[in-house]
MDTraj code that builds the backbone (N, CA, C; nanometers):
import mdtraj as md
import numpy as np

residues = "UNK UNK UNK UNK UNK UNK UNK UNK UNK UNK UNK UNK UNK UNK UNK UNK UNK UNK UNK UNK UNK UNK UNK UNK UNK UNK UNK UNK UNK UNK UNK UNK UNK UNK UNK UNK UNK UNK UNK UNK UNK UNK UNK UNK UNK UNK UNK UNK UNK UNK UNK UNK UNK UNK UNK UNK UNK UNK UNK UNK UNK UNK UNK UNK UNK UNK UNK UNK UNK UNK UNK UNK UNK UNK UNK UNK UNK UNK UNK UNK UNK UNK UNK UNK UNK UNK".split()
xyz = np.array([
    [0.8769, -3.2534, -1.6079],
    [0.8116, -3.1401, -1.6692],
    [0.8650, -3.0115, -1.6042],
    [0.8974, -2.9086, -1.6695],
    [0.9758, -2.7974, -1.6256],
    [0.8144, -2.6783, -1.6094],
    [0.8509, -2.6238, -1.4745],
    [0.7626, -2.6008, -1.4442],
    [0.8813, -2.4480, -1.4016],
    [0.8013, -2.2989, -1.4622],
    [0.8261, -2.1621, -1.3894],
    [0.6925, -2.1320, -1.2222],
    [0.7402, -2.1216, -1.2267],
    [0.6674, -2.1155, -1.0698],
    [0.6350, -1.9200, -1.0320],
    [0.5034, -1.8801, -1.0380],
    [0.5336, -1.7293, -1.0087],
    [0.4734, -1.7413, -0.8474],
    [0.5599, -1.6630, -0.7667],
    [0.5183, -1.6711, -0.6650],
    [0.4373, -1.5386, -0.6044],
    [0.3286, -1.5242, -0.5541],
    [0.2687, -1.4138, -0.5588],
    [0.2401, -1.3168, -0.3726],
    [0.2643, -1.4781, -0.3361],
    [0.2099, -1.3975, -0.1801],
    [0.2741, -1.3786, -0.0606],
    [0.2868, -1.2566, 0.0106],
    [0.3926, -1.2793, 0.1265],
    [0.4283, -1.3939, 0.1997],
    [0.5609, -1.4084, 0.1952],
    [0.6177, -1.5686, 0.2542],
    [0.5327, -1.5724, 0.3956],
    [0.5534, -1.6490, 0.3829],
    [0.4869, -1.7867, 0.5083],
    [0.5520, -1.9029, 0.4856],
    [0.5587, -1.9917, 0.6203],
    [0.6039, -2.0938, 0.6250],
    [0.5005, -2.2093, 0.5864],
    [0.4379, -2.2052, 0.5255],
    [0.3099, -2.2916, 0.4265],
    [0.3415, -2.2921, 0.3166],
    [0.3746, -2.1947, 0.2198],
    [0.4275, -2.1742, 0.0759],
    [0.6013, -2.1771, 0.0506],
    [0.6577, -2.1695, 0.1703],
    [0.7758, -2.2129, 0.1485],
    [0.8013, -2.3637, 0.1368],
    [0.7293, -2.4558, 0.2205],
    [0.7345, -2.5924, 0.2533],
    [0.6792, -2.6111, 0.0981],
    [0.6142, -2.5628, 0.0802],
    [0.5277, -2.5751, -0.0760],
    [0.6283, -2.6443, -0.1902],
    [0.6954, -2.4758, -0.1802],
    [0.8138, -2.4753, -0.2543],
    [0.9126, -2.5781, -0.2554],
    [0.9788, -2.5685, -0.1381],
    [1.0890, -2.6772, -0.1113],
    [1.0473, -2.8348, -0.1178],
    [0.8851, -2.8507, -0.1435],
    [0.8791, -2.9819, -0.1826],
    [0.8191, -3.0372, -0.3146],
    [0.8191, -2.9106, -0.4000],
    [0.7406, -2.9252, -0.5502],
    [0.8289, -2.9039, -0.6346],
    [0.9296, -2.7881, -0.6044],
    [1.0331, -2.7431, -0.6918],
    [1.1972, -2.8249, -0.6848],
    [1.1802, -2.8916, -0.8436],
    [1.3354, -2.9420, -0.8709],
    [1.4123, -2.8482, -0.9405],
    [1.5331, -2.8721, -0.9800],
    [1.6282, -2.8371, -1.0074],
    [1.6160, -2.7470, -1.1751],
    [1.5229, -2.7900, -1.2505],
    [1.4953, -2.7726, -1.3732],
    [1.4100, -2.6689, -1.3955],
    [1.2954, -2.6382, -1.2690],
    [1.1956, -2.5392, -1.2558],
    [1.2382, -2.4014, -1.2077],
    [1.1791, -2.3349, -1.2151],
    [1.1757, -2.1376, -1.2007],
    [1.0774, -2.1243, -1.1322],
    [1.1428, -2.0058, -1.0094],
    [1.0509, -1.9279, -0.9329],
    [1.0864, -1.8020, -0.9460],
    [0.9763, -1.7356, -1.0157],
    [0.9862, -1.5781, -0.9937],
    [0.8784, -1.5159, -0.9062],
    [0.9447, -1.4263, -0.8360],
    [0.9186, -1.4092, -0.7060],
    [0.8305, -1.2224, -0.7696],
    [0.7083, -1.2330, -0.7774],
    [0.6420, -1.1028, -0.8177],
    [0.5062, -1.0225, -0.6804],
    [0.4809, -0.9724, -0.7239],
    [0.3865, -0.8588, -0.6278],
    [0.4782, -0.8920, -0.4767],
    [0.3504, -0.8990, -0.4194],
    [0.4238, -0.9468, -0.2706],
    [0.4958, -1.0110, -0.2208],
    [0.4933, -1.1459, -0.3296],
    [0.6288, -1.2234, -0.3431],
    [0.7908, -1.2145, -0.3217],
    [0.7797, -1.0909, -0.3869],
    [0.9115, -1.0580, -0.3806],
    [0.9817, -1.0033, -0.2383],
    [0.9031, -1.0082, -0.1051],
    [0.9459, -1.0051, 0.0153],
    [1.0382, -1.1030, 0.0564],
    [0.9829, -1.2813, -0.0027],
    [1.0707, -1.3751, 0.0425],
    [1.1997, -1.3508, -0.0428],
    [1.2448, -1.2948, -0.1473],
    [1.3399, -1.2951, -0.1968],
    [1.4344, -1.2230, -0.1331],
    [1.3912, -1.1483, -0.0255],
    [1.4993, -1.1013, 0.1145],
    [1.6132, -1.1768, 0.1617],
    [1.5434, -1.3143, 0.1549],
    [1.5474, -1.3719, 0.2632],
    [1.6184, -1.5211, 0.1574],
    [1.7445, -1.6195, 0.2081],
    [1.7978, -1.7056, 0.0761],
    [1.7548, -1.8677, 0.0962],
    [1.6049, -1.9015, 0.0385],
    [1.5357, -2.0282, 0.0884],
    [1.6397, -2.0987, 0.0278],
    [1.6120, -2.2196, 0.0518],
    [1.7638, -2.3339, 0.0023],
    [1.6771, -2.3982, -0.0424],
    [1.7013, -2.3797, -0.1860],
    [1.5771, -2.4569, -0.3018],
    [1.6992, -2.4053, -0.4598],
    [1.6862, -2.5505, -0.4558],
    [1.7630, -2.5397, -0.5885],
    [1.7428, -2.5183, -0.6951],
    [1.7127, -2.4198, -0.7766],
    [1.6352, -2.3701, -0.8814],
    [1.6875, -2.2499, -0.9427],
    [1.6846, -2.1862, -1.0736],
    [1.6943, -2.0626, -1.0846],
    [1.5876, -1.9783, -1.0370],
    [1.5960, -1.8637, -0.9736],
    [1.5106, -1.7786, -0.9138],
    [1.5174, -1.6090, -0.9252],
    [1.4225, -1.5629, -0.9705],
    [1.4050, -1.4245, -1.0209],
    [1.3564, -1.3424, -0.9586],
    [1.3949, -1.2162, -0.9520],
    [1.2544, -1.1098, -0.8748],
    [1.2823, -0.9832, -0.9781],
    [1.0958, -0.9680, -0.9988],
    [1.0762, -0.9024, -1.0869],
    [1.0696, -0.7187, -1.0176],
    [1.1847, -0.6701, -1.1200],
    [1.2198, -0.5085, -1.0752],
    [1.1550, -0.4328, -0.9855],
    [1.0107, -0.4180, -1.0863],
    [0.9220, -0.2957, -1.0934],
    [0.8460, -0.3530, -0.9232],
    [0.7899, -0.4906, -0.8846],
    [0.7447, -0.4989, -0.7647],
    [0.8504, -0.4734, -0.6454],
    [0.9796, -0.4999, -0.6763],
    [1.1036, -0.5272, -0.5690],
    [1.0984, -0.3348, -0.5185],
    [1.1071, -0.2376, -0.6732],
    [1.1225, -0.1255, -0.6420],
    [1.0090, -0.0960, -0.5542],
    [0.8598, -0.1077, -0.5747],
    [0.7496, -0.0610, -0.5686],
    [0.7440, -0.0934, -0.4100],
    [0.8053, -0.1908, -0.3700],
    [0.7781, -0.2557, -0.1992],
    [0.9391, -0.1747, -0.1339],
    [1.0317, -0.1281, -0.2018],
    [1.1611, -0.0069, -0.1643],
    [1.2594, -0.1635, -0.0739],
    [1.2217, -0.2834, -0.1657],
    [1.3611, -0.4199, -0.0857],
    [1.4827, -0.3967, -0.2132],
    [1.5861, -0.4760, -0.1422],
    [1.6840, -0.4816, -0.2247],
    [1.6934, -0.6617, -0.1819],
    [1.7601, -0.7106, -0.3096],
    [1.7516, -0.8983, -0.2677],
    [1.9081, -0.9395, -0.3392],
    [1.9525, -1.0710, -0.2746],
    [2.0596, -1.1027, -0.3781],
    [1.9790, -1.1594, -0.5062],
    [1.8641, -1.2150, -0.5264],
    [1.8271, -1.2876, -0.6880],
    [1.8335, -1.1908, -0.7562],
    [1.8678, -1.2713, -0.8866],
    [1.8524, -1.1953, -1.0081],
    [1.7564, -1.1148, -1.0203],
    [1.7599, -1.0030, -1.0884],
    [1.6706, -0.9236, -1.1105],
    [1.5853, -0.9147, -1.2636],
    [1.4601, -0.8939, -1.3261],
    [1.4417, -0.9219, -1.4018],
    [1.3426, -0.8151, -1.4421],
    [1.3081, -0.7998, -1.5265],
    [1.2244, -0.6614, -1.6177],
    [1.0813, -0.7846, -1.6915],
    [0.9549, -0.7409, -1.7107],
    [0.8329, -0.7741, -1.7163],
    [0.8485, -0.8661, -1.8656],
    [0.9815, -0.7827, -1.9631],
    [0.9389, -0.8312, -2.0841],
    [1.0667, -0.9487, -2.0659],
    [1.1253, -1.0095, -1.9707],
    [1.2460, -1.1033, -1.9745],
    [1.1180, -1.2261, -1.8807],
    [1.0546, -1.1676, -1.7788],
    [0.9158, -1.2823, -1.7553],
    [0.8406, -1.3004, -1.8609],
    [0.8114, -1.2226, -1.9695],
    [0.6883, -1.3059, -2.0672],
    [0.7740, -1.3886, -2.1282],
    [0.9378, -1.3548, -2.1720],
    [1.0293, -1.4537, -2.2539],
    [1.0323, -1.5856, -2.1747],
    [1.0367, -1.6122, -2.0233],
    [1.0809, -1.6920, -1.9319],
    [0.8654, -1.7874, -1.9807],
    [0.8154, -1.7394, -1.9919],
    [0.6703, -1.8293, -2.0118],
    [0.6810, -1.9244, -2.0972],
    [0.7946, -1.9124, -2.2209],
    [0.7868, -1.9777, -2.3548],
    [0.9072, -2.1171, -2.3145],
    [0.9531, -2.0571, -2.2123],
    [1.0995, -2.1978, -2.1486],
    [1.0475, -2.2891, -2.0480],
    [0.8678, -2.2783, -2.0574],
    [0.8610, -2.3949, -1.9646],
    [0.7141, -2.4847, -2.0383],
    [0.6787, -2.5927, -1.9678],
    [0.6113, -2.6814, -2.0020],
    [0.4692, -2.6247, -1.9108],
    [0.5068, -2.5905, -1.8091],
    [0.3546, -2.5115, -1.7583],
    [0.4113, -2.4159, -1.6628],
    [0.3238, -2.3453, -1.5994],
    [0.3208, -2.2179, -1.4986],
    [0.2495, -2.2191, -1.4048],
    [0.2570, -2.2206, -1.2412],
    [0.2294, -2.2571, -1.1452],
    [0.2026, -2.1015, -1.0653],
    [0.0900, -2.0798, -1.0378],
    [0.0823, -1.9263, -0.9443],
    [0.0518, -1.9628, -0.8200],
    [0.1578, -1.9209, -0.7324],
    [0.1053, -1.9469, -0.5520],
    [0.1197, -1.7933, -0.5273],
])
top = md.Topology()
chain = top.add_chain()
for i, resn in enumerate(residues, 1):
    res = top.add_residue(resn, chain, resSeq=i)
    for name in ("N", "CA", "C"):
        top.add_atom(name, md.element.get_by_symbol(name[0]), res)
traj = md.Trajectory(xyz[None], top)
């Protein structure tokens, strides 16, 4: 089951382990609000992975993931089988 994954809360090593043991190869993590801190930083989790603009600008990080705009996340809701908020 393809699962987008939004990730919401400043990394910790609790929600990373999370990650690296829920998320396969087929699933999405977009990395939003506070989230987008771990996207600093390059977890080794095989997945496509996003960080959404407007929070990345709003917190003044720059990340290597893709970058993504609010209306390319509501498109990314319709490409999965469910949606997971940590």
């Amino acid at each position: 089951m393809k699962t987008l994954w939004l990730l919401t809360q400043t990394p910790n090593q609790e929600n990373i382990k999370l990650l690296k043991r829920l998320v396969d190869e087929t699933d999405c993590i977009v990395f939003i609000q506070n989230g987008v801190y771990i996207a600093k930083h390059n977890i080794d989790i095989t997945c496509q992975k996003y960080v959404l603009k407007s929070d990345m600008e709003a917190r003044g990080i720059d990340c290597a993931e893709k970058i993504i705009e609010y209306s390319e996340l509501v498109d990314l809701f319709f490409g999965y089988d469910r949606v997971v908020t940590i």
